[in-house]
C-alpha positions as CSV (number, residue, x, y, z in Angstrom):
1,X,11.7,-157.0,-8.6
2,X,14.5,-156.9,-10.9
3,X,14.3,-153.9,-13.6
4,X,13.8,-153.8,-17.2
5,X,15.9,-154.4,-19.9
6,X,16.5,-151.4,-21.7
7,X,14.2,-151.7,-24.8
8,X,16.5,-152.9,-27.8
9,X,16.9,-150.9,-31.2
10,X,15.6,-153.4,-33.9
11,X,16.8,-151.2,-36.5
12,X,18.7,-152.9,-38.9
13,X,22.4,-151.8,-39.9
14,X,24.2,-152.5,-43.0
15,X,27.0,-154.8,-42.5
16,X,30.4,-153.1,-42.6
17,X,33.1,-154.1,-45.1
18,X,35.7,-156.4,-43.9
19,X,38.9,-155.5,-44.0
20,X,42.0,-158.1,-44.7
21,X,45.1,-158.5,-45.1
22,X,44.8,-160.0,-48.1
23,X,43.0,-157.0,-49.7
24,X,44.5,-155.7,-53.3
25,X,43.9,-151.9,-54.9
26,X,42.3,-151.6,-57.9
27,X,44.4,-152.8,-60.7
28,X,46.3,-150.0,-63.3
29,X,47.0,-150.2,-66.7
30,X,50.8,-150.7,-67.5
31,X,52.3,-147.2,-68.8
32,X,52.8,-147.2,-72.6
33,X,56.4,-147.2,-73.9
34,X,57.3,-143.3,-74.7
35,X,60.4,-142.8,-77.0
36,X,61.4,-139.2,-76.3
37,X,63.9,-136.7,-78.9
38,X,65.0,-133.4,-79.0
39,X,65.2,-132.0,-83.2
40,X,68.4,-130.2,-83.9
41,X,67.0,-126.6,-83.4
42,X,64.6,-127.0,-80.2
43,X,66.5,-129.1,-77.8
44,X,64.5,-127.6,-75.1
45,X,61.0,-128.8,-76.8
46,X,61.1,-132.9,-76.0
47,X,58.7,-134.3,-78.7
48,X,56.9,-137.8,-77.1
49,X,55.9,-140.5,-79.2
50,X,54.0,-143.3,-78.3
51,X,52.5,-145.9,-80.4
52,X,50.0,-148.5,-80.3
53,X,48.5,-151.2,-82.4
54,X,45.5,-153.6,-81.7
55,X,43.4,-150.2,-80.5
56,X,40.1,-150.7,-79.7
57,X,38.5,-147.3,-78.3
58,X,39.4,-144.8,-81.2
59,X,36.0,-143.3,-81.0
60,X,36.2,-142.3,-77.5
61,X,39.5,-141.0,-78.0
62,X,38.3,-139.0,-80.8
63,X,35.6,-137.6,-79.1
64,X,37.9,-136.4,-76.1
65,X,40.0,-134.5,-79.0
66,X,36.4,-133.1,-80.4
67,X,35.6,-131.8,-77.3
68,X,39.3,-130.3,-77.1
69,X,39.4,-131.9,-73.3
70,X,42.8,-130.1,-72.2
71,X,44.2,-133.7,-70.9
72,X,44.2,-135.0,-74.1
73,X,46.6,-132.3,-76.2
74,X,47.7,-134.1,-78.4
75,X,48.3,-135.2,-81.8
76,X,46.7,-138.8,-82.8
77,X,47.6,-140.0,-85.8
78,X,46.9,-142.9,-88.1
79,X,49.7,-144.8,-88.4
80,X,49.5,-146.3,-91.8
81,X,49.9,-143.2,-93.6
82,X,53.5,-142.7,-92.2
83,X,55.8,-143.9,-94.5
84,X,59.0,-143.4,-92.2
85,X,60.6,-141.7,-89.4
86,X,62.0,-138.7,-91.6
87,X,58.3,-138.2,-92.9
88,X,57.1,-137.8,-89.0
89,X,60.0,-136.2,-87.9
90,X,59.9,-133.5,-90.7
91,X,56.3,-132.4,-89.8
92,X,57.0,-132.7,-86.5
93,X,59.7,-129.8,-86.6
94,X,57.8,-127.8,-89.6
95,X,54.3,-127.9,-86.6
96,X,56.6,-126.7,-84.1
97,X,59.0,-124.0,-86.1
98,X,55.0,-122.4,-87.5
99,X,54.0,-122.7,-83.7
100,X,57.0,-120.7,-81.6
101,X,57.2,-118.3,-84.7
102,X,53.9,-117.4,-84.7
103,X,53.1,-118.9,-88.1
104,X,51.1,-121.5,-87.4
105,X,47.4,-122.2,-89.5
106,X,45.9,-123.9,-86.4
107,X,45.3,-123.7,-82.7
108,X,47.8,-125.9,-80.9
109,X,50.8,-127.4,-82.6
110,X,49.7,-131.1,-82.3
111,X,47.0,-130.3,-84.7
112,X,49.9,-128.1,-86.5
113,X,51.7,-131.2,-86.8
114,X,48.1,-133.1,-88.4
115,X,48.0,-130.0,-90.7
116,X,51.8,-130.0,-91.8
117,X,51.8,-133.9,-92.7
118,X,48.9,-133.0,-95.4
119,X,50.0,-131.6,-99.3
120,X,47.9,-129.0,-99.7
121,X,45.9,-126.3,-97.1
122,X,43.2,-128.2,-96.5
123,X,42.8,-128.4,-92.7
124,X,39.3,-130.3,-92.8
125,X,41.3,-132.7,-95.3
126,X,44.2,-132.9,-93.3
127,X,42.5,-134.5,-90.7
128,X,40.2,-136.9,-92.4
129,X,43.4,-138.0,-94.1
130,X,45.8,-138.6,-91.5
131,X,44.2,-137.9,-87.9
132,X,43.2,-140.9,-85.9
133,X,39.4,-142.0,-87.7
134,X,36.7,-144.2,-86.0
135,X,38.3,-147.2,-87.6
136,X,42.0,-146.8,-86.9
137,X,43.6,-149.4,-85.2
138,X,47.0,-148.5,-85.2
139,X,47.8,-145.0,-83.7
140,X,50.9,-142.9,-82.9
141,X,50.6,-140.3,-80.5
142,X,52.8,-137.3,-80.5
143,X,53.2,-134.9,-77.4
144,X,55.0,-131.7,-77.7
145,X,57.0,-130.5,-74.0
146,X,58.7,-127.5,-73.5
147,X,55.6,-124.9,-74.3
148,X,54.3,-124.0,-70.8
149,X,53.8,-126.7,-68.1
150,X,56.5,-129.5,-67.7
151,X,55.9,-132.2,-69.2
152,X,57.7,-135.3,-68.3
153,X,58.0,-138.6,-70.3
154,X,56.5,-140.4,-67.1
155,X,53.1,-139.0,-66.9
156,X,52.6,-139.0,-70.8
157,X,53.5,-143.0,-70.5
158,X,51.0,-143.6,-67.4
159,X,48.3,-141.4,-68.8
160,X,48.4,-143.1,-72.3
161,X,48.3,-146.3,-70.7
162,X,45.0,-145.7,-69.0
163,X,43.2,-143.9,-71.7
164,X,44.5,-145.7,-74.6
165,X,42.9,-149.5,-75.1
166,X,45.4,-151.3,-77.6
167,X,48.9,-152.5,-77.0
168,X,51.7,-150.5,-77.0
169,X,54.7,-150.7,-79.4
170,X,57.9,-150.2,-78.1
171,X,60.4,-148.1,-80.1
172,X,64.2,-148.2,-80.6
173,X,66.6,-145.3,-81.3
174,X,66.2,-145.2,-84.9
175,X,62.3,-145.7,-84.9
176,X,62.2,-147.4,-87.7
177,X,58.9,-149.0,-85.8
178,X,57.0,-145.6,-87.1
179,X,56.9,-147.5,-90.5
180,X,55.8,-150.5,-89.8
181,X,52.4,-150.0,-90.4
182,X,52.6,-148.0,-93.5
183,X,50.1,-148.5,-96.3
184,X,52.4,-147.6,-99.2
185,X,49.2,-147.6,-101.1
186,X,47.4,-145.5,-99.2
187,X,50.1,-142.8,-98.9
188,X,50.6,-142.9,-103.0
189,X,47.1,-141.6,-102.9
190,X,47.1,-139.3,-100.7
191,X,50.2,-137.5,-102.4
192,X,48.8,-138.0,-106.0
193,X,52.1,-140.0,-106.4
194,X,50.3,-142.7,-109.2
195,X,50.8,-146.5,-109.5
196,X,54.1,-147.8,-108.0
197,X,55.9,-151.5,-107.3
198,X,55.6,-151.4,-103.8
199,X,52.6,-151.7,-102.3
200,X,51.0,-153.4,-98.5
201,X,51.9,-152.5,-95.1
202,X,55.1,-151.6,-93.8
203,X,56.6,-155.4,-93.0
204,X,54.0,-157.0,-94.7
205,X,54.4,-158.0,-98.6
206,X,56.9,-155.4,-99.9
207,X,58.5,-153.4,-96.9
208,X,59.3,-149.6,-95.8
209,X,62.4,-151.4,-94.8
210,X,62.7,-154.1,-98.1
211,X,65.9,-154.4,-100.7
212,X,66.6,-153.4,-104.2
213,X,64.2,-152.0,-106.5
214,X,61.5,-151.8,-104.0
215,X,63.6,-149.7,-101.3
216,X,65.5,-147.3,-103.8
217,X,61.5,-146.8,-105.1
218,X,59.6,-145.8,-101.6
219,X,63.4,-143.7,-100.9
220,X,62.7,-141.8,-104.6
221,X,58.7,-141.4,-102.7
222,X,60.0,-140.4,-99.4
223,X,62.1,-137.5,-101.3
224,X,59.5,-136.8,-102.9
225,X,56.5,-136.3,-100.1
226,X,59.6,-134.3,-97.7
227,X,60.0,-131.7,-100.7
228,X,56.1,-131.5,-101.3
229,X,56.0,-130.9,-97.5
230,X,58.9,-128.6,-97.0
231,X,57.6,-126.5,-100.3
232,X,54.2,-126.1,-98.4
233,X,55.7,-124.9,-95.1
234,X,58.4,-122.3,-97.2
């Protein structure tokens, strides 16, 4: 008599995942474009800039910087209320001069940098008025380097890229894309500069960048916001 067959086990097993060769990671999101400078007196403090237009997840980036989430340390700014490079650049080097001196009216100096952009003291207003808002769709980002952990243009490109949802701008040496956004309007308000001829957005209409009357007017504005900013950080 021939023996049994062992019994068999009926229990069912989940199917394992087939493997091929044809398989493909997970797909990334392209790095943003960083344009990276030194200012004149802090050549070891690399200020990043990224920007972006077309953004579509300002909220959740807000709420990361509410939350003060260490990974996002930065400053977001609306873009439309930056009238040129000089404009950024100056509070850019005021934020970071008030920071390594000990001078500083906030925490950190990207939010320095929010708070030195603004006419007045008003740090609440400073924010509302030219931080990143629900609404904002184009964005600069600004990351200072040089104040503790390195931090190279490389990671701030690849993180950007993943946490940022709009497409990014890329910048030449004279960054003369930091305008290109700019509500003239909007900025006459915020500096109680009154009714002027040039009005729209950056390339749009009558230009950051235009001829004749318009240009030698938003050059007399410029003048006039950098000496309303430098008096406030004196």
């Amino acid at each position: 008599m021939a023996p049994s067959s062992p019994p068999q086990d009926t229990t069912s097993t989940p199917p394992r995942p087939q493997e091929t060769a044809t398989s493909q990671p997970p797909s990334q999101s392209p790095p943003a474009h960083i344009h990276t400078l030194t200012l004149p007196h802090y050549p070891t403090h690399p200020i990043h800039l990224a920007l972006f237009r077309s953004v579509t997840n300002a909220p959740t980036l807000r709420s990361q910087l509410l939350s003060s989430n260490p990974l996002f340390d930065y400053a977001f700014l609306d873009a439309t209320v930056l009238l040129s490079p000089t404009h950024l650049l100056l509070a850019a080097q005021l934020a970071l001069h008030a920071h390594l001196t000990g001078k500083g009216k906030t925490r950190t100096p990207h939010s320095e940098l929010v708070f030195r952009l603004h006419p007045n003291n008003n740090i609440g207003e400073a924010y509302r008025k030219f931080g990143m808002g629900d609404e904002s769709r184009e964005v600069l980002v600004v990351k200072f380097g040089g104040l503790g952990e390195a931090v190279a243009a490389e990671w701030v490109g690849k993180h950007l890229g993943e946490v940022v949802e709009g497409e990014s701008v890329r910048m030449g040496e004279d960054m003369e894309e930091v305008a290109m956004f700019a509500d003239v309007a909007k900025v006459r308000k915020i500096y109680k500069l009154g009714e002027g001829g040039a009005k729209g957005k950056g390339k749009k209409g009558t230009d950051v960048n235009g001829d004749g009357k318009a240009r030698d007017e938003l050059k007399g504005m410029e003048s006039v916001i950098l000496g309303m900013m430098a008096l406030k950080g004196s």
